[in-house]
C-alpha positions, -999 to +999 in steps of 0.1 A: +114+371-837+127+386-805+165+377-812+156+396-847+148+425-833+173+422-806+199+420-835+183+452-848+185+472-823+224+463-818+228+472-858+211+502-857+233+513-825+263+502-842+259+516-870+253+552-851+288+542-832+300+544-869+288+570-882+299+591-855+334+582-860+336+561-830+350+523-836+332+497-827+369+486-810+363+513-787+331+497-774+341+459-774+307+449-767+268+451-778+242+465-753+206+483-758+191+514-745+154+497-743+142+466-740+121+466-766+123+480-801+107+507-813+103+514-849+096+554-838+131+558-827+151+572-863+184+593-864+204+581-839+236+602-830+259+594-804+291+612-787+319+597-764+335+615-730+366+609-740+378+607-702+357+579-689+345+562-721+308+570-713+286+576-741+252+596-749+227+592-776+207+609-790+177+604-815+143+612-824+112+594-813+079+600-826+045+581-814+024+582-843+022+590-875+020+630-874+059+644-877+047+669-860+050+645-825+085+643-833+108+646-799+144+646-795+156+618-764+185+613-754+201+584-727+238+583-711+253+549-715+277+550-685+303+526-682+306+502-648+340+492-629+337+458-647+337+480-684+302+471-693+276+499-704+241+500-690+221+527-705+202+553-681+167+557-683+162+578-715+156+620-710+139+648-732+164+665-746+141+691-763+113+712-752+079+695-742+062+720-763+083+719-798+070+704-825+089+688-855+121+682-842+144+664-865+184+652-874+197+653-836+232+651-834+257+653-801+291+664-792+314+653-763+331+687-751+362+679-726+368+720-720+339+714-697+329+677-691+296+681-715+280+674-743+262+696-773+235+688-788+219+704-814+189+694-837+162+708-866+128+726-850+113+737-882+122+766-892+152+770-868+181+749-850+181+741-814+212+737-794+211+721-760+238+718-732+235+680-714+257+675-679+279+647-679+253+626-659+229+629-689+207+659-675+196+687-698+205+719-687+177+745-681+176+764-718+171+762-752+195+784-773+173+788-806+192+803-842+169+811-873+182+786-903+156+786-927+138+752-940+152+720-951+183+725-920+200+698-909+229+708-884+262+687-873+283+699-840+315+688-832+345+698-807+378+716-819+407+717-789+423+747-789 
């Protein structure tokens, strides 16, 4: 049973390296972000810094069955002289006293060695700066969306 959820916690991480449009060449190898799985952990979203190859998630957790406990964490993978991630200890990303928060997704911007992140707070979106060490930054930018939002970020060069 452990290597089966051990497995699923690789798929489900690989699968958010894919979805975000990273390849899974670009990570050569399978780690985890907790040592045990937790089915409360949904929408994963991660972004690469594109300088050293370090990498945050994102998701949401929730610990029960009320939506409303919904959180957004997020956890810098950072990679070692040897090329092997090891996952920080995992952050809140949003506000301790938001409620609802859904669809998390990040951004890797090299303008200023950060990453975005934004996500869905019933009724609004959230946008969060996070350092390059994995640190949340002091505010929350809020913009009224309406129901049913669920954002996407990226970085253009100019």
């Amino acid at each position: 049973m452990a290597s089966r959820l051990k497995s699923l916690t690789i798929s489900l991480l690989l699968v958010a390296l894919l979805t975000a449009g990273l390849h899974a060449a670009d990570i050569d190898q399978s780690f985890s972000i907790s040592k045990k799985l937790d089915l409360e952990n949904r929408f994963p979203s991660v972004s690469m810094n594109t300088e050293t190859g370090d990498i945050l998630v994102v998701w949401v957790k929730k610990d029960d069955d009320d939506i409303s406990n919904a959180k957004i964490y997020g956890a810098l993978c950072v990679k070692n002289k040897a090329g092997k991630y090891k996952a920080k200890k995992a952050r809140l990303i949003s506000a301790p006293g938001d409620i609802c928060e859904w669809h998390p997704k990040a951004a890797y911007n090299p303008d200023d060695d950060s990453y975005l992140v934004v996500w869905s707070s019933y009724p609004n979106i959230r946008i969060r700066k996070v350092s390059k060490t994995g640190r949340a930054a002091a505010g929350i930018n809020t913009f009224t969306a309406g129901a049913d939002s669920r954002p996407v970020i990226a970085h253009i060069p100019v």
